[in-house]
C-alpha positions in Angstrom: -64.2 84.7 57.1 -67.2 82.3 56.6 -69.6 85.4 56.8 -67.6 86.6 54.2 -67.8 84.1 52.1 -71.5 83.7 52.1 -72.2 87.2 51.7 -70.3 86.7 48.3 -71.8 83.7 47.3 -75.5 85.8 48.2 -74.5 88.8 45.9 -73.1 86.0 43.4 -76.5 84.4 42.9 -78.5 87.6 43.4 -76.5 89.3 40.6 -77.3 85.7 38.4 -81.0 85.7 39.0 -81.4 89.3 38.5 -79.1 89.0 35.0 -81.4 86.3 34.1 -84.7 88.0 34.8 -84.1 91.1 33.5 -83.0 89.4 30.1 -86.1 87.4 29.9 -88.2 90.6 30.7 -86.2 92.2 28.6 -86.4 89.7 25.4 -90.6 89.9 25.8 -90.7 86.5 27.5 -93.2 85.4 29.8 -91.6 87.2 33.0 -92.5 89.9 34.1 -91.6 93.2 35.7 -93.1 92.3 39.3 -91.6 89.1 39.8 -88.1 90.8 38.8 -88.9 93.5 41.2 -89.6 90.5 43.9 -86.6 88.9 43.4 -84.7 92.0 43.8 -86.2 93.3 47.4 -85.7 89.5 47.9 -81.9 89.6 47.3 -81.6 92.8 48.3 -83.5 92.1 52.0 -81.2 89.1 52.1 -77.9 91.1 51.5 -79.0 94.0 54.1 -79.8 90.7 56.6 -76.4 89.2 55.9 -74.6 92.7 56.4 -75.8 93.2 59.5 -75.4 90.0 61.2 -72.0 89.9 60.2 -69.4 88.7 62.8 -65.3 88.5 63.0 -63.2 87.1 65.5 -63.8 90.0 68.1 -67.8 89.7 68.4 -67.6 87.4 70.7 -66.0 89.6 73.2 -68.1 93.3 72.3 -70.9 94.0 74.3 -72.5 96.9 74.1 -73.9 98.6 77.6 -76.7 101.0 77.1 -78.6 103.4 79.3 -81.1 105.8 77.5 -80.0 108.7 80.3 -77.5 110.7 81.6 -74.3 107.8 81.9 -72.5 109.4 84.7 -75.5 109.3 86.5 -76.1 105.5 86.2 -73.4 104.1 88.6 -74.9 100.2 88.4 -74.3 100.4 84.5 -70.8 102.2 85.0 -70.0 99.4 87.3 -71.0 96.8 84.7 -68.9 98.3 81.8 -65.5 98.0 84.1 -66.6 94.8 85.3 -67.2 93.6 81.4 -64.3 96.0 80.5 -61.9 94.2 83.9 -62.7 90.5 81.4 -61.3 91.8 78.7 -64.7 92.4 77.0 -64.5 95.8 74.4 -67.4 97.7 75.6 -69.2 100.5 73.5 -71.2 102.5 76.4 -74.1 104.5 74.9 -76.3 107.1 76.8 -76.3 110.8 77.5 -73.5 112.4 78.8 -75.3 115.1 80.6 -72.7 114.5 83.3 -69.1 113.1 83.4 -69.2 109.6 84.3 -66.3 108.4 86.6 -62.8 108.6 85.8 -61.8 104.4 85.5 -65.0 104.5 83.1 -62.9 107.4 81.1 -59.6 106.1 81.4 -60.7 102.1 80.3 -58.8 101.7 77.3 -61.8 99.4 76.1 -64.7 100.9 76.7 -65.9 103.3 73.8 -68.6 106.0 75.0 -70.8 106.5 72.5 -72.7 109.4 73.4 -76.6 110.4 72.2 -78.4 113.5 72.0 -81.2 113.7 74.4 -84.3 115.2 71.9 -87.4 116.7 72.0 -90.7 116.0 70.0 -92.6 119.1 68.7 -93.3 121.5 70.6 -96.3 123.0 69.7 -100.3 121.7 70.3 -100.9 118.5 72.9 -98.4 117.2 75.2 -99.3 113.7 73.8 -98.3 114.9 70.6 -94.7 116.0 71.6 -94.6 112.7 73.8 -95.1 110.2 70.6 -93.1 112.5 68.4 -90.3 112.5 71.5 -90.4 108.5 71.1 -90.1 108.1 67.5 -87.6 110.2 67.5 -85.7 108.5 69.8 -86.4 105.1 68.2 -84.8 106.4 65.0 -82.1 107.5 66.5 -81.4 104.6 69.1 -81.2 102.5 66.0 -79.4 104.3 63.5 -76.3 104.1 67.0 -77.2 100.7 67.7 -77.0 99.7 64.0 -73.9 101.8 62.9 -71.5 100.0 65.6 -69.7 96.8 64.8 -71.9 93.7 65.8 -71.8 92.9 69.5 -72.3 89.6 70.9 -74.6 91.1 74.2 -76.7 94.6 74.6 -77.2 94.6 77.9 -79.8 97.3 78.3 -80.8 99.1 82.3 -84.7 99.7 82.5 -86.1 102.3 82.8 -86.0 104.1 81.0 -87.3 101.4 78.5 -89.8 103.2 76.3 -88.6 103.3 72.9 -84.9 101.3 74.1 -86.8 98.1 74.9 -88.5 97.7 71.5 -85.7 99.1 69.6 -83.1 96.9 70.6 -85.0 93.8 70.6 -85.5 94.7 67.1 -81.5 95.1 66.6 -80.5 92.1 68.7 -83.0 90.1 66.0 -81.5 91.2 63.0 -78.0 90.7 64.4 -78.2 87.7 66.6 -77.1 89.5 69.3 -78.2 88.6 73.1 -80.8 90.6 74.8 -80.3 91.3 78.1 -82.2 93.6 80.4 -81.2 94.5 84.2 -84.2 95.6 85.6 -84.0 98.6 88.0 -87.4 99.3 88.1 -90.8 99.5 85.8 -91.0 102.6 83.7 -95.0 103.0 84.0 -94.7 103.1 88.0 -92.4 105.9 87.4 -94.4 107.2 84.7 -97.3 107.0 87.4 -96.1 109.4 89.5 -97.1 112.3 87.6 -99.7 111.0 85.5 -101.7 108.4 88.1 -102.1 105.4 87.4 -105.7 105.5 85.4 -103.9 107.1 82.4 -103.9 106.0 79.2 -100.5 106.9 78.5 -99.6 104.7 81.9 -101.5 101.6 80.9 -99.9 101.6 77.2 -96.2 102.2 79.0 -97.5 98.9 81.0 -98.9 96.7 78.0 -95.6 97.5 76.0 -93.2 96.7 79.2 -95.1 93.4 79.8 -95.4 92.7 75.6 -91.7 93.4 74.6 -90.1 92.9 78.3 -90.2 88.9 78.3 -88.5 88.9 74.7 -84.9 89.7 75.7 -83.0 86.4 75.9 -81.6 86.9 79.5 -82.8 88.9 82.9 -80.7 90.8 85.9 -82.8 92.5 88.8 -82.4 94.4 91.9 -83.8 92.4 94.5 -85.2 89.4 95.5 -89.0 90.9 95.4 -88.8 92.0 92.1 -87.2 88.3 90.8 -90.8 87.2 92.1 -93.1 89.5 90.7 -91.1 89.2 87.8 -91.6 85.4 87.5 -94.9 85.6 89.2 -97.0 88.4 87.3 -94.3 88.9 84.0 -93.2 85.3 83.3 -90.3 86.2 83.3 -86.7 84.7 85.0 -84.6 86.8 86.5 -81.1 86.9 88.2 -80.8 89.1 91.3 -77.8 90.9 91.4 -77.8 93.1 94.6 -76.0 96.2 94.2 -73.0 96.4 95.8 -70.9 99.3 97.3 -67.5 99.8 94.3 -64.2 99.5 96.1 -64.1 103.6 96.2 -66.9 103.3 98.9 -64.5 103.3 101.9 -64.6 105.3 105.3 -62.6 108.2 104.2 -59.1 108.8 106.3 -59.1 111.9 108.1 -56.3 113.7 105.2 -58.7 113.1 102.4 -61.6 114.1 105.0 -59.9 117.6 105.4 -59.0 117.9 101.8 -62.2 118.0 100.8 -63.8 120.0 103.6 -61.1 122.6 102.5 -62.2 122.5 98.2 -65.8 122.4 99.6 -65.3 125.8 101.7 -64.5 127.4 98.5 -67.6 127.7 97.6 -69.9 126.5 100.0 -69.9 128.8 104.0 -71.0 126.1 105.7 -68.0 124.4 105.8 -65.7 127.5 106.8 -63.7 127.8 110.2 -65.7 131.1 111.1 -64.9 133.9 113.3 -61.8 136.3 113.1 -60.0 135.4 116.1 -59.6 131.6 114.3 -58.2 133.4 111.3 -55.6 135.2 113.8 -55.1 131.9 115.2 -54.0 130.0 112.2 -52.0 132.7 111.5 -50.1 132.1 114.6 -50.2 128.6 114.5 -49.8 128.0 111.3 -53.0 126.1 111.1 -55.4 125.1 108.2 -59.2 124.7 110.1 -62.6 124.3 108.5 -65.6 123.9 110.8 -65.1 120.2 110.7 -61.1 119.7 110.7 -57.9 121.2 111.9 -54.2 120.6 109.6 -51.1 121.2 111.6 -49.3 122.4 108.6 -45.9 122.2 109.9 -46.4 117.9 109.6 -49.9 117.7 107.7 -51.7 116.2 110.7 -55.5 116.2 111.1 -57.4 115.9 113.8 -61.4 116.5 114.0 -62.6 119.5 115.9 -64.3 117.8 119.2 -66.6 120.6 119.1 -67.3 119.9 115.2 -71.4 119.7 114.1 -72.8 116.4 113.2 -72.2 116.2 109.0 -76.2 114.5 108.1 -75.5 113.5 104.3 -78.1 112.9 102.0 -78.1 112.4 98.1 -81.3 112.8 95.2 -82.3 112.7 91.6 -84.6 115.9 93.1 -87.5 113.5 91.2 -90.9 112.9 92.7 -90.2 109.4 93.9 -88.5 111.3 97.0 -90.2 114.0 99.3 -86.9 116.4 100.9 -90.1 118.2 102.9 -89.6 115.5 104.9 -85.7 116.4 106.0 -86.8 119.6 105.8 -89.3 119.5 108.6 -87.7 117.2 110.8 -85.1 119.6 110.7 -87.2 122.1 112.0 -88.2 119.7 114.5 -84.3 119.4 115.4 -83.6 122.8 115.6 -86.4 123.4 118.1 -85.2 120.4 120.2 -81.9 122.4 120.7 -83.9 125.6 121.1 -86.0 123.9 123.6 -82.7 123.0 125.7 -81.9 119.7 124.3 -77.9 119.0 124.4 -77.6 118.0 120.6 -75.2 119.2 118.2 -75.2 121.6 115.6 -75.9 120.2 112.1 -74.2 120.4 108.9 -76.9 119.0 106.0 -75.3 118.3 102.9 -78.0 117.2 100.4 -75.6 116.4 97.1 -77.3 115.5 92.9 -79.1 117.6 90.4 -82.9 117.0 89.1 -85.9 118.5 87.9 -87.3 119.9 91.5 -83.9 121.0 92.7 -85.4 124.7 92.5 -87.9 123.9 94.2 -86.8 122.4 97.1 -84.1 125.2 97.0 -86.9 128.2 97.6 -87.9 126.2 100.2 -84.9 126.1 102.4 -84.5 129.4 102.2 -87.4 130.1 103.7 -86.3 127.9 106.7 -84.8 129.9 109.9 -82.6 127.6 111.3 -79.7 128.5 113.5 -78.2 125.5 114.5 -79.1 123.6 111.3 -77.1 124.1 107.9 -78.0 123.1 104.2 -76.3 123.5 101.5 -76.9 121.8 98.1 -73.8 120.8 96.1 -72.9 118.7 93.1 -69.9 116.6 93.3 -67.8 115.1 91.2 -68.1 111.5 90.8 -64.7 111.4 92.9 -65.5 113.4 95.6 -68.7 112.0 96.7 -67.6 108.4 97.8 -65.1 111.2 99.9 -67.6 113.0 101.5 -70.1 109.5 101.8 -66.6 108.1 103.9 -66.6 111.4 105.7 -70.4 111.9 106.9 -71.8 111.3 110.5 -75.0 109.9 109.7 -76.9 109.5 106.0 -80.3 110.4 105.4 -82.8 108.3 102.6 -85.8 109.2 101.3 -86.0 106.9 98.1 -89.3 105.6 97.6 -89.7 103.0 95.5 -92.1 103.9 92.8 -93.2 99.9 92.2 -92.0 98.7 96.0 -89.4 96.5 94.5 -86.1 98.6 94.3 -83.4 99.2 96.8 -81.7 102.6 97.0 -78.1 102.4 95.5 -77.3 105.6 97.9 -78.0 103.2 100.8 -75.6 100.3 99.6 -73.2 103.2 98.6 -73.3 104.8 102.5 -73.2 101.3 103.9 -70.1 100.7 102.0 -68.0 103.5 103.8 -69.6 101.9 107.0 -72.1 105.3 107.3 -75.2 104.2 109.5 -78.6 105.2 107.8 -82.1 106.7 109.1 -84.4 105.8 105.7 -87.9 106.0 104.8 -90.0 102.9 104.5 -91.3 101.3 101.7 -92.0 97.3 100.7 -88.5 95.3 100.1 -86.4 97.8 102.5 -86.1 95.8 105.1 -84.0 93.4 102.0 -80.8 96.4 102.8 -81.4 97.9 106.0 -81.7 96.1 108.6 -83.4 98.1 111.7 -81.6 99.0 115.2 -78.4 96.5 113.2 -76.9 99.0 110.5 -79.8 101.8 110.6 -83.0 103.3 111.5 -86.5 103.2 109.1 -89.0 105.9 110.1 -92.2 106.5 108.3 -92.7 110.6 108.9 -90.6 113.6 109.5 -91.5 113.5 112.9 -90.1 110.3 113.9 -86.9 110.9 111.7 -86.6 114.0 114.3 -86.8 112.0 116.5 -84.2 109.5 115.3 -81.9 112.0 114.9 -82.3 113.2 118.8 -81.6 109.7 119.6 -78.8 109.1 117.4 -76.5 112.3 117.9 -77.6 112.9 121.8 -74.0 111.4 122.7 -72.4 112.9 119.7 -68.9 113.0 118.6 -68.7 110.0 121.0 -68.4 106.4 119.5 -70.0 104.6 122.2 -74.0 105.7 121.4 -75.9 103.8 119.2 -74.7 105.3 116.0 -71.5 104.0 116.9 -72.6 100.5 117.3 -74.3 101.1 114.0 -71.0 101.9 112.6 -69.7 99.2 114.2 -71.9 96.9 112.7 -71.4 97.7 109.2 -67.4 97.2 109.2 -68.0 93.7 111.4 -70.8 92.5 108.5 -69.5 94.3 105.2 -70.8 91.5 102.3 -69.5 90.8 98.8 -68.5 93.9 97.0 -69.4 94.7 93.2 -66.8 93.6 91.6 -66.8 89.3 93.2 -70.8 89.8 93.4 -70.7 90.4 89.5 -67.8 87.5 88.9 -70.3 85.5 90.4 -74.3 86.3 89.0 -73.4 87.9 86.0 -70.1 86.6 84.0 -71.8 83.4 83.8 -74.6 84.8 81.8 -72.5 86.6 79.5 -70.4 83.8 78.9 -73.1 81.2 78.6 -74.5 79.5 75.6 -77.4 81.4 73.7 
């Protein structure tokens, strides 16, 4: 009501001033046209300023989440808006909906998605062209979304991506007195480094503007305790570490929902048939439901796991360039000739799940494999099936590398909440999540993931090798999950003081 008010009394004394002006101008007195035209953008600046840091009784409880990328595949910043959504703040979620984000983000009666268009610069002459054309076209239209929605008392912004969203809203959070808040998942210009190097032009400017416009959002979240120092260290900047933590949906999967799935999955994907026509003659006359993996005795639903089942290796990707699959791919090779070379190992089942830019590529090359006892297939789940399937795997399979050194792979804390032991490739802060011969394995090459995998599944289905006491470990030392971690690290900062 106050806002109100003083936006009336602003237009009031605008409209008196102008009045006055204009009939001095107007009556050949000593003002003149340019200080009428000042004090009009003056009032005018002044009403637009006023309008848009507006506030009612609800501001105080809308926070606006924003990713500038595909929502449903940003599972930290689905997790905050439920956790924002859970204390009763009204949540307007804005990103890309390339892909459907889970269903309790869909079904949250206060979280409003607020979907963008993913654009492209011009498309003709230089790259860099089409890259700074890309950018402002995203700045315009990041702010005309930003500045259209009712005024929210947090933006609370993942990064990367960051370039334009970090400038932009900055921008908006100053004209609106609205808090800044960035949870830092990485840097953009390692990423950007990948494919450029880290010489380029391009890269260093990505750098300058993370380390310029990065420090000026009000309050910082990060992923681990490595990138909270080099963040204070080399940024001057203080952050908050808030681990990710596995969502309750993480859970080892019971056996009905195991063979559930297997059964949708066979649909479409061989690999996870009951093969051979005298086990179709055999369900027939037991009236049995099999995959390669499971057996339903339909007469009372029971499921049991075939003892002579292959090992299910799960492993999940962006298909980006921060992770090399040729990796899997030849120490699967190396498998296969283990068990060609006599060694009493199961067969495996290798379910690489996600969608990116080199899934094609990586696609040509597993064709080209010629593997009998080892499987691949390539599916995309649905953001419900594939905590199922993590719950329902032997053995996961990581090949995240850290672009800057100081990220953690979400996949990891996602296997390690349905108590799935892990074999993952090393990088700096790893050793921050998995904890080696406790809850997992870190190799450095193909060949000594092989070789893991020999180790691991040589006593396979049994539970008393050492991926059982893996498996073991992870039920017996299972931490904080999302939802009290955030109650603890983050709703303080939200409800805090600016």
């Amino acid at each position: 009501m106050a806002s109100r008010f003083a936006g009336a009394a602003s237009l009031a004394v605008f409209v008196v001033i102008s009045s006055v002006l204009i009939a001095l101008w107007a009556t050949g007195s000593g003002a003149t046209c340019p200080a009428a035209c000042l004090a009009a953008v003056t009032g005018l600046v002044t009403l637009v300023s006023l309008w848009l840091r507006r506030r009612d009784d609800g501001t105080d409880r809308r926070v606006c989440v924003l990713v500038l990328g595909d929502l449903g595949r940003s599972p930290r910043m689905q997790y905050h808006a439920l956790s924002l959504s859970k204390h009763g703040y009204h949540v307007t979620f804005v990103g890309f909906l390339d892909t459907k984000p889970h269903q309790d983000v869909l079904r949250a009666e206060n979280i409003q998605m607020e979907p963008m268009t993913e654009v492209k610069g011009v498309q003709v002459g230089p790259k860099l062209l089409s890259y700074v054309t890309k950018v402002i076209l995203q700045s315009l239209q990041l702010l005309h979304v930003l500045l259209k929605m009712e005024t929210q008392s947090h933006i609370l912004m993942q990064n990367p991506p960051g370039l334009p969203s970090i400038a932009v809203t900055w921008l908006v959070c100053v004209l609106r007195r609205s808090r800044f808040v960035i949870d830092w998942h990485n840097y953009g210009f390692t990423v950007m480094a990948l494919s450029l190097g880290r010489t380029h032009p391009l890269v260093r400017l990505a750098e300058w503007y993370e380390r310029f416009f990065g420090p000026l959002a009000a309050r910082h979240l990060c992923v681990t305790m490595a990138m909270k120092d080099d963040l204070q260290n080399n940024w001057g900047i203080g952050a908050t570490t808030l681990y990710d933590r596995p969502a309750a949906v993480f859970r080892e999967t019971p056996l009905k929902l195991q063979h559930e799935l297997f059964v949708r999955l066979a649909d479409a994907h061989p690999q996870f048939q009951s093969s051979g026509p005298e086990e179709e003659e055999e369900e027939e006359e037991k009236k049995v439901e099999k995959t390669v993996f499971s057996v339903c005795d339909l007469s009372d639903e029971t499921v049991t796991l075939r003892p002579q089942r292959p090992a299910l290796l799960l492993s999940s990707t962006s298909w980006t360039e921060d992770e090399d699959f040729s990796v899997l791919l030849e120490a699967l090779e190396e498998y296969e000739g283990f068990i060609t070379g006599g060694a009493a190992l199961p067969p495996l089942v290798c379910v690489i799940t996600g969608k990116g830019p080199q899934k094609d590529h990586y696609r040509k090359l597993i064709d080209s494999l010629h593997l009998e006892h080892v499987e691949i297939c390539t599916p995309w789940l649905e953001a419900e099936d594939y905590p199922v399937l993590l719950g329902s795997a032997d053995l996961g399979v990581c090949l995240h590398k850290s672009t800057s050194g100081l990220d953690l792979p979400m996949k990891v804390v996602d296997m390690f909440g349905c108590c799935l032991p892990v074999c993952a490739i090393h990088f700096n802060c790893l050793r921050e999540l998995v904890k080696h011969e406790e809850n997992g394995l870190i190799f450095s090459d193909s060949r000594e993931l092989a070789e893991q995998l020999k180790s691991l599944l040589s006593e396979f289905p049994s539970a008393d090798g050492r991926l059982g006491a893996f498996r073991r470990n992870l039920r017996t030392s299972r931490g904080q999950r999302w939802e009290d971690n955030w109650d603890q690290n983050v709703l303080p900062l939200m409800a805090a003081a600016p």
